[in-house]
MIMAR-777326 format. One line per field, with one value per residue (C-alpha): x, y, z; residue in one letter; residue number from 1. Coordinates in steps of 0.5 Angstrom, whole numbers, plus 500, padded with zeros to 3 digits. Layout:
BEGIN
u: X, ... .
v: Y, ... .
w: Z, ... .
rest: A, ... .
nr: NUM, ... .
//
This chain:
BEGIN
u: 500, 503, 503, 498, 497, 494, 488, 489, 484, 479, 472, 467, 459, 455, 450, 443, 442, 438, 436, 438, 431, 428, 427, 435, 434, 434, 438, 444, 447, 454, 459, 464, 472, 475, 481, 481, 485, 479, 481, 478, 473, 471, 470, 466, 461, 460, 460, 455, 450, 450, 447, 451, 451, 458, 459, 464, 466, 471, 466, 469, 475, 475, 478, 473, 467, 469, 470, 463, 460, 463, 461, 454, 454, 457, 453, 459, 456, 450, 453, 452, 456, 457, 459, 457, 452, 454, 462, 460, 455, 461, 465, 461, 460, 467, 469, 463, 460, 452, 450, 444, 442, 447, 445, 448, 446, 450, 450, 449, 443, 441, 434, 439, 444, 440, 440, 446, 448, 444, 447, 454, 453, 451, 457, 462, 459, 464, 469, 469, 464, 458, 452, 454, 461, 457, 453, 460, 463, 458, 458, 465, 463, 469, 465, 457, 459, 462, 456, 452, 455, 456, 448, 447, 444, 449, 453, 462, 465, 471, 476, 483, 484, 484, 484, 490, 490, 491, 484, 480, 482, 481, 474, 473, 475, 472, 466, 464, 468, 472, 469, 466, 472, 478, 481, 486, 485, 490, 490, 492, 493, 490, 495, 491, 497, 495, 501, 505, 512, 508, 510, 503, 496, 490, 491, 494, 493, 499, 498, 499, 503, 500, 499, 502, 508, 511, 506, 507, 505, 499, 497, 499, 494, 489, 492, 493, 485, 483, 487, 484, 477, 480, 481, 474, 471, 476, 478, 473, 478, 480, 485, 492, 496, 504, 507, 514, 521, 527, 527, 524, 523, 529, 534, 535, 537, 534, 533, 528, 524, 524, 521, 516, 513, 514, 510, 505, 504, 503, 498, 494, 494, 491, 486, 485, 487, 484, 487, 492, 497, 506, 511, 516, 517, 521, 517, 520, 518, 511, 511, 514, 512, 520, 524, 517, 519, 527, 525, 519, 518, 512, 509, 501, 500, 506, 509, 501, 500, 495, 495, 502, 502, 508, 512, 512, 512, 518, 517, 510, 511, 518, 514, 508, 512, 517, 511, 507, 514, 518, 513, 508, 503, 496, 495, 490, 490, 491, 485, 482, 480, 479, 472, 465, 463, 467, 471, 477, 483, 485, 493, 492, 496, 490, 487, 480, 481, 484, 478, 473, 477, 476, 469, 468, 473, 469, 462, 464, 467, 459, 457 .
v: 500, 507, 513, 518, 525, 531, 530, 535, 542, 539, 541, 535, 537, 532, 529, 527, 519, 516, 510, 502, 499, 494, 489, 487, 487, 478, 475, 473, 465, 466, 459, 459, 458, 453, 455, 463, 466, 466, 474, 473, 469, 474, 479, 475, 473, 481, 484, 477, 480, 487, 484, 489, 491, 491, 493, 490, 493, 489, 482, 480, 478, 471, 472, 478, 474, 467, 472, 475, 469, 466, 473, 471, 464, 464, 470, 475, 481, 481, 483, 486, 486, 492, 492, 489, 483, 479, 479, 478, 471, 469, 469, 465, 460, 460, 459, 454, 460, 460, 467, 466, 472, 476, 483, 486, 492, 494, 502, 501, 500, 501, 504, 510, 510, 517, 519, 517, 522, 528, 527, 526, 533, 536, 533, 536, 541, 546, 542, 543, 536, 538, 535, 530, 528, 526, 522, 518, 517, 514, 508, 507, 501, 504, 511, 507, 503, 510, 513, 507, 508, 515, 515, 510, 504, 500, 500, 500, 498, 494, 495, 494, 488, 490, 498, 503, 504, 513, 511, 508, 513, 519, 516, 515, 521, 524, 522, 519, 525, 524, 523, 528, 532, 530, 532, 526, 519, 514, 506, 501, 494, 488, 483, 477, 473, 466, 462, 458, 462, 469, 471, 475, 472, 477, 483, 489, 495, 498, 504, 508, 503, 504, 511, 518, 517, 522, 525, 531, 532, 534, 528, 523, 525, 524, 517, 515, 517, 514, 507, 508, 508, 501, 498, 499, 497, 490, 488, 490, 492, 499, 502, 502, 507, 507, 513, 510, 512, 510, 513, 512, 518, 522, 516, 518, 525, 532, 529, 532, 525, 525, 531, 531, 524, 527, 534, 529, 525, 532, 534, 527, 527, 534, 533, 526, 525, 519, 515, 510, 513, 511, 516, 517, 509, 504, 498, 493, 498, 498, 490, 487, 489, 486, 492, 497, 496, 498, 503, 507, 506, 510, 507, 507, 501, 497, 493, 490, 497, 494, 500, 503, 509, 509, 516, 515, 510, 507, 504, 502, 499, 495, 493, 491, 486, 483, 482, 478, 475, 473, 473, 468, 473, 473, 481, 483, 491, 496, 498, 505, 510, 517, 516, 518, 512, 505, 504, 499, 498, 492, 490, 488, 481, 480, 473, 471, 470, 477, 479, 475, 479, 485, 486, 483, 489, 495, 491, 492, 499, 501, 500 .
w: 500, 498, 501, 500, 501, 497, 501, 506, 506, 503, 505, 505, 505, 509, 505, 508, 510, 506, 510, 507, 504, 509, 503, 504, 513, 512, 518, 518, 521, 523, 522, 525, 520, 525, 521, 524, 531, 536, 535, 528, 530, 535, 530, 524, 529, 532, 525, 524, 530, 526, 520, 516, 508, 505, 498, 493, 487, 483, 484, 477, 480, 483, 489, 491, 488, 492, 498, 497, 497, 502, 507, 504, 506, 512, 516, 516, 512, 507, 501, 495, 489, 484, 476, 470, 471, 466, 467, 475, 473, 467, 473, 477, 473, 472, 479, 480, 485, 487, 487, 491, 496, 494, 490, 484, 482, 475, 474, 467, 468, 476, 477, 482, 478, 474, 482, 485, 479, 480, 488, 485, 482, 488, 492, 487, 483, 488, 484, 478, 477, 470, 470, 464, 468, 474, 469, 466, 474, 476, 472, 474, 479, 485, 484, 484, 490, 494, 493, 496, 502, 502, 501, 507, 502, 505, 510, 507, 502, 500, 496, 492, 489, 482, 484, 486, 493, 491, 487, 493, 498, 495, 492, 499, 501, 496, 497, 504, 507, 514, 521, 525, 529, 524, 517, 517, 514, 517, 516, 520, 522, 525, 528, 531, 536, 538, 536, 542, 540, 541, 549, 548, 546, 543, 538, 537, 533, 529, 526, 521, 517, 510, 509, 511, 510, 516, 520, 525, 531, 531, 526, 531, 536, 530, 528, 535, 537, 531, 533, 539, 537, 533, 538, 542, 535, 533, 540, 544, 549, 553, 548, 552, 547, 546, 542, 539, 538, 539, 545, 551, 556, 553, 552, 545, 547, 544, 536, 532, 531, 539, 540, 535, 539, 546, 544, 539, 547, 551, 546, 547, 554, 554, 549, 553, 560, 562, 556, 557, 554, 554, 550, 547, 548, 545, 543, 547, 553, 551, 550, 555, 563, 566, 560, 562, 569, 568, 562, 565, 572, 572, 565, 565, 561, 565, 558, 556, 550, 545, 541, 537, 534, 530, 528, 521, 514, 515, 522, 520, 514, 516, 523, 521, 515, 521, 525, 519, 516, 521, 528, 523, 526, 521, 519, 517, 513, 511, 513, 513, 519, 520, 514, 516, 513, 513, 507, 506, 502, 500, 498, 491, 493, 498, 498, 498, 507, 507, 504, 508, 514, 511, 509, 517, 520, 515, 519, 525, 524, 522, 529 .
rest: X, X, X, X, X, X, X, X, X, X, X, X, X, X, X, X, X, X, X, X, X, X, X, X, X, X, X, X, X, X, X, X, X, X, X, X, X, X, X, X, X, X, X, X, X, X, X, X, X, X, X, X, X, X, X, X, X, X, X, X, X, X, X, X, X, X, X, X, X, X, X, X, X, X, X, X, X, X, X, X, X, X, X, X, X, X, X, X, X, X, X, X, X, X, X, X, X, X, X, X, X, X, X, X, X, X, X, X, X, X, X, X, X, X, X, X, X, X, X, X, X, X, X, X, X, X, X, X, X, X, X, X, X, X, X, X, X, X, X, X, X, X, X, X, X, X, X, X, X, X, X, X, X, X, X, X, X, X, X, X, X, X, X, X, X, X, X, X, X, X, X, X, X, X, X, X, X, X, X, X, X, X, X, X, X, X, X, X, X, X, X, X, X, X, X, X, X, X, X, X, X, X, X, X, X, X, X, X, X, X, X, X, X, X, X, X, X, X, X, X, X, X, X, X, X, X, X, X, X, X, X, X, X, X, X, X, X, X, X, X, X, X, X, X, X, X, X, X, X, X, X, X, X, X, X, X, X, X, X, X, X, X, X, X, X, X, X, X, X, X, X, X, X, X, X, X, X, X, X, X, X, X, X, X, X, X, X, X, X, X, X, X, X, X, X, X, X, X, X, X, X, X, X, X, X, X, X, X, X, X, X, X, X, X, X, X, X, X, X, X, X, X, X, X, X, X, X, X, X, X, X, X, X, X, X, X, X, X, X, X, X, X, X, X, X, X, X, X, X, X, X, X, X, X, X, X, X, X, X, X, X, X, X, X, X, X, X .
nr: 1, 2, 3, 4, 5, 6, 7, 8, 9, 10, 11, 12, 13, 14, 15, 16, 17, 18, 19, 20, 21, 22, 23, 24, 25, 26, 27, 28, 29, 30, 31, 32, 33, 34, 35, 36, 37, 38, 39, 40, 41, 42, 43, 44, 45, 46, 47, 48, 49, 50, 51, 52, 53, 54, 55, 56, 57, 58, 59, 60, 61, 62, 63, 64, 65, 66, 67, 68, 69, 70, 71, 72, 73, 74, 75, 76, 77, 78, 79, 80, 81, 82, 83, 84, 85, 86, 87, 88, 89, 90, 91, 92, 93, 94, 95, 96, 97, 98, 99, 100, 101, 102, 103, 104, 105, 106, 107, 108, 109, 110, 111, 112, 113, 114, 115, 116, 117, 118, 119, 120, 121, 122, 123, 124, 125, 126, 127, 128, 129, 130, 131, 132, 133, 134, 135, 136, 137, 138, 139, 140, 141, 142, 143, 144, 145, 146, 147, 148, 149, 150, 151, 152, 153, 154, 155, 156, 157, 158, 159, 160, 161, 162, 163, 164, 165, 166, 167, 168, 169, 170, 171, 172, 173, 174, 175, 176, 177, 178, 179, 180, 181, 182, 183, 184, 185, 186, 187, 188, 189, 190, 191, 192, 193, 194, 195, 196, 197, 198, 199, 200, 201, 202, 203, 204, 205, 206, 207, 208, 209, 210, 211, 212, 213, 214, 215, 216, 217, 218, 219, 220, 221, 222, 223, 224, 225, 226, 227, 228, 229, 230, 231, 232, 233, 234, 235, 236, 237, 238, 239, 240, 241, 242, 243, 244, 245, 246, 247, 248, 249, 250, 251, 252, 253, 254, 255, 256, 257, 258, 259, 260, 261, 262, 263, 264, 265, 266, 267, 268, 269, 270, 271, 272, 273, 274, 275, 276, 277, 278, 279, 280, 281, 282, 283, 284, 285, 286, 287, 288, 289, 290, 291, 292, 293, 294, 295, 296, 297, 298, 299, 300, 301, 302, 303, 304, 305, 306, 307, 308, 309, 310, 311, 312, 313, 314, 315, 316, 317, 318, 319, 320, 321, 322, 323, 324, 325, 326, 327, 328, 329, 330, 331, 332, 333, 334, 335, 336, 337, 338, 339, 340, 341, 342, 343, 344, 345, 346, 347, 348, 349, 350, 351, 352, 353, 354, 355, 356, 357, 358, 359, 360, 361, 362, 363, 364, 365, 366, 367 .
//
């Protein structure tokens, strides 16, 4: 997942909510994947429970295609897929997948693509968007399925398989807009431990290893709420937040990238003072209680942080391949935060399971 920025300024209208129609509100009937961490399990049978509507664009893909199905038939999400009919149903019978229960809506020929269109229109017309461009745009199924959301006729979308990852964030920027409160979209990962080698069980948040490449003080307090919320959401657990570094405490002297994780840390711990916060600290003070103890005396989190806010690209992206390649942890990501609505981005060499992973954590952010 490359670096993307650019989005910063931009103003984002807020669209009414059209409520989801209830003809699609069936009932969802969880089966577990014996094969899964019990974290993921966990997070498949939450996002289960909520009975949400996920949306996939790139559905002639056959990995995106078996993961829908597999979504549908399993109760993970109820699933509608978006792009042209008959390639989806010429790739289905390729792949010997049934389509049944899941919604296809083609923008060709959808009965909302005329008014998706006009609220496209309405929602860049301050942009340079016509009237004729919104009528082409929407046809673009990444663009269709951004609107559904934007819309609330479905409650995510996930995507990435076949698309960039500039091309699905800035649509979802674009069109679904950032949440209340913030200007900055970040990504993170999942990290499900459950091996006997792994010295800890359960999840962590690694954030932002995917997307902005070397944030300021200021954007790590952003990242650091938004990872936060994550983990309320996917672990179901209080957020015990690390800011890392190199230094601990003041252990790597005055430095610049030091210095900009303490002031991100002193602006944290204003704007929230009763979160569970340690920083600047290295990692292996924020991971294991014995070094916290000889490092950080008065550590709040005492080595147990399940939430590391990382201090740009470089460190993210190193750490989480290490912990995935070498640690033999499963990850699950890039996933997106800091949206109005939930929308992922998928690693274009995701297989169907990650995609399975996925459309259950875009779920469970819809709640």
């Amino acid at each position: 997942m490359a670096g993307v920025l650019g989005y910063h300024g931009i103003t984002f209208r807020i669209l009414p909510i059209v409520p989801f129609p209830s003809f699609a509100m069936s009932t969802l009937t969880y089966i577990p994947d014996p094969a899964l961490p019990d974290l993921l399990q966990g997070v498949q049978q939450r996002a289960s429970a909520l009975n949400r509507n996920v949306v996939l664009c790139e559905a002639d893909d056959p990995r995106v295609l078996r993961a829908g199905v597999q979504a549908q038939q399993r109760g993970v999400a109820r699933i509608t897929l978006v792009g042209n009919r008959k390639a989806i149903e010429q790739c289905a019978a390729a792949e010997g997948l049934s389509l049944d229960g899941l919604t296809i809506r083609d923008p060709a020929n959808d009965p909302e693509t005329a008014a998706l269109a006009e609220r496209l229109f309405q929602h860049r017309q301050h942009k340079g968007m016509t009237p004729e461009k919104a009528a082409a745009e929407i046809r673009k199924p990444l663009v269709f399925a951004n609107m559904l959301v934007a819309e609330g006729k479905v409650d995510g979308s996930v995507a990435g398989a076949v698309h960039t990852t500039a091309d699905v964030v800035r649509a979802a920027i674009q069109l679904i807009g950032t949440a209340p409160g913030t200007s900055l979209v970040s990504s993170f990962f999942l990290v499900a431990l459950d091996k006997p080698h792994h010295p800890m069980q359960g999840g962590l948040i690694y954030t932002d290893c995917g997307l902005v490449i070397n944030p300021t003080s200021e954007e790590l307090v952003d990242i650091a709420r938004a990872g936060s919320r994550s983990a309320q959401q996917l672990l179901g657990e209080e957020p015990r937040v690390a800011m890392l570094s190199f230094s601990t405490a003041g252990s790597g002297g005055k430095h610049p990238d030091v210095e900009k994780v303490q002031r991100a840390v002193a602006l944290l711990a204003a704007a929230e003072p009763d979160l569970k916060l340690d920083g600047e600290v290295q990692f292996d003070a924020a991971m294991v209680p014995s070094i916290a103890t000889r490092k950080l005396p008065d550590s709040k989190l005492k080595g147990r942080a399940n939430v590391l806010v990382f201090p740009n690209l470089d460190a993210g992206n190193i750490g989480y391949k290490i912990t995935e390649r070498i640690g033999g942890a499963m990850v699950v990501g890039p996933l997106l935060q800091g949206l109005r609505r939930p929308a992922n981005d998928l690693s274009r060499g995701a297989d169907t399971p990650d995609i399975v992973n996925a459309i259950a954590v875009t779920a469970l952010q819809s709640a």
